[in-house]
C-alpha positions as CSV (number, residue, x, y, z in Angstrom):
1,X,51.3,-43.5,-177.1
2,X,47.7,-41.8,-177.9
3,X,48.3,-42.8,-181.8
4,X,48.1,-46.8,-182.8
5,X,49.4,-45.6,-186.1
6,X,51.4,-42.8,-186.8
7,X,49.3,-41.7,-189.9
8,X,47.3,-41.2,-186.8
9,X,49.5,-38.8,-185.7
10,X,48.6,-35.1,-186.1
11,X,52.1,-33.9,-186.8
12,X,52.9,-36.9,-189.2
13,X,49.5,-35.4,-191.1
14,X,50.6,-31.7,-190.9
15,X,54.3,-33.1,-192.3
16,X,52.5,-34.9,-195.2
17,X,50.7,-31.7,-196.1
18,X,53.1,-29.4,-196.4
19,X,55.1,-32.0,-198.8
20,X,51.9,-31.8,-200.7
21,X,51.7,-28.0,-200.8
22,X,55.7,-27.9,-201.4
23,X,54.9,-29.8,-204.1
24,X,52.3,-27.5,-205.8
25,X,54.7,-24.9,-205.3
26,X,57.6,-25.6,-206.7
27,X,56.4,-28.3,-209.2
28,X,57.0,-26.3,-212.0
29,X,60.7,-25.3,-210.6
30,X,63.5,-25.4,-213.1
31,X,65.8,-24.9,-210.0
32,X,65.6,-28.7,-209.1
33,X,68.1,-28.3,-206.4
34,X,65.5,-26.0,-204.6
35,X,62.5,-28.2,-205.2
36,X,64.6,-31.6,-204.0
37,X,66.0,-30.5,-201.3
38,X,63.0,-28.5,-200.0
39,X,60.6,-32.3,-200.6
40,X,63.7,-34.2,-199.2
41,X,63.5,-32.1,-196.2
42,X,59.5,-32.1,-196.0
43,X,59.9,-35.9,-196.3
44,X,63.1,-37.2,-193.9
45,X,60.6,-34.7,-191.4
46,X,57.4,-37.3,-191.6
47,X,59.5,-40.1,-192.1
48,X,61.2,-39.5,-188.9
49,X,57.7,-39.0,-187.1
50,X,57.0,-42.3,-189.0
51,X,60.4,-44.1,-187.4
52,X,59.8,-42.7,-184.4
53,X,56.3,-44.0,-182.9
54,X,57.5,-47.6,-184.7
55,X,60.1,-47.8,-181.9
56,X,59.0,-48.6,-178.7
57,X,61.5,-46.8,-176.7
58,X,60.4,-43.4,-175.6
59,X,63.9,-42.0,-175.5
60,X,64.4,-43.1,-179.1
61,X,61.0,-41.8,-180.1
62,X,61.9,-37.9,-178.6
63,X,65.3,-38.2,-180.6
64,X,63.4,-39.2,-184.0
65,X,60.7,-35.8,-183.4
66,X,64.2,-34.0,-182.8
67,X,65.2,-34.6,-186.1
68,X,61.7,-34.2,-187.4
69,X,61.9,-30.7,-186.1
70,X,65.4,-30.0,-187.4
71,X,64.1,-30.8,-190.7
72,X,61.6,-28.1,-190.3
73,X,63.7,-25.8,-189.5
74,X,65.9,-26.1,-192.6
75,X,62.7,-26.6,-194.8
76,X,62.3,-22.9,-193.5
77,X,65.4,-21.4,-194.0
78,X,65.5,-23.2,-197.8
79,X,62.1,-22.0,-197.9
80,X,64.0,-18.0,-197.3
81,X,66.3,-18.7,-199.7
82,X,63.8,-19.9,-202.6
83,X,62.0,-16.5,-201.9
84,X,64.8,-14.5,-202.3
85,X,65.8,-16.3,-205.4
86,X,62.4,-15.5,-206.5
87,X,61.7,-19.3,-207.3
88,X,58.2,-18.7,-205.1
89,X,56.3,-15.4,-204.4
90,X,55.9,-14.2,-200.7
91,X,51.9,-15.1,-200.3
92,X,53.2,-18.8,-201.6
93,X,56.5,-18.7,-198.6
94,X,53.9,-17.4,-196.2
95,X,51.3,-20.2,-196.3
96,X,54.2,-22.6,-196.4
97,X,55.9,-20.9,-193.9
98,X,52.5,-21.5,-191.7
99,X,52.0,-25.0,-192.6
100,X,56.0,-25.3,-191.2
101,X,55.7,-23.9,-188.4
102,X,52.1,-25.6,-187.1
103,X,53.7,-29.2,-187.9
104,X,56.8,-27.9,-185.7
105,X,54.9,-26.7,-182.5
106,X,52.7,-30.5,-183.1
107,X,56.1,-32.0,-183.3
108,X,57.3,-29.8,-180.4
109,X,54.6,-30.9,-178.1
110,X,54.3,-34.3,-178.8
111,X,58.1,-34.7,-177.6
112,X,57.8,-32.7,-174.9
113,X,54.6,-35.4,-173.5
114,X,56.5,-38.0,-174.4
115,X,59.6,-36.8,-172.3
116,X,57.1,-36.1,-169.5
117,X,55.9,-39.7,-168.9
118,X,59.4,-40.9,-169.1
């Protein structure tokens, strides 16, 4: 792979950022089922990434970004829900919706490299 680590890796970075900004967020949330499950999300998502470029078989590595990805997508729709529940504003589910979206398209690429040289 390009990365020797995978805190190398761009869409590990992206992943880690958005736990950060999720963070900020919804720090201050009394609803922790919201916050938790949005961090757990944010985090199985990087750590994924993380278990992936560890294993050496490319096969194993596309399933990992898979579930990276899948994590994304339910950050999102959790992401939907806190703004409907008015636990976050919509400037604050737009940037995060962003930050989502760019680590998904990394994540999105990266597998579909990886499946290419296989």
């Amino acid at each position: 792979m390009a990365y020797k680590t995978f805190e190398e890796n761009l869409s590990w970075q992206k992943s880690q950022d958005l736990i950060i900004n999720l963070f900020t967020v919804f720090k201050n949330c009394e609803e922790n089922w919201v916050k938790d499950d949005l961090l757990t999300k944010a985090l199985d998502s990087a750590n994924f990434i993380a278990k992936g470029h560890e294993n050496n078989d490319p096969e194993e590595y596309v399933k990992c970004l898979n579930l990276a990805k899948d994590k994304l997508t339910q950050c999102r729709s959790m992401l939907s829900i806190a703004e409907k529940l008015k636990l976050c504003n919509a400037n604050q589910t737009e940037l995060l919706q962003v930050k989502i979206n760019d680590a998904s398209r990394l994540i999105f690429g990266l597998s579909k490299k990886i499946k290419e040289r296989v």
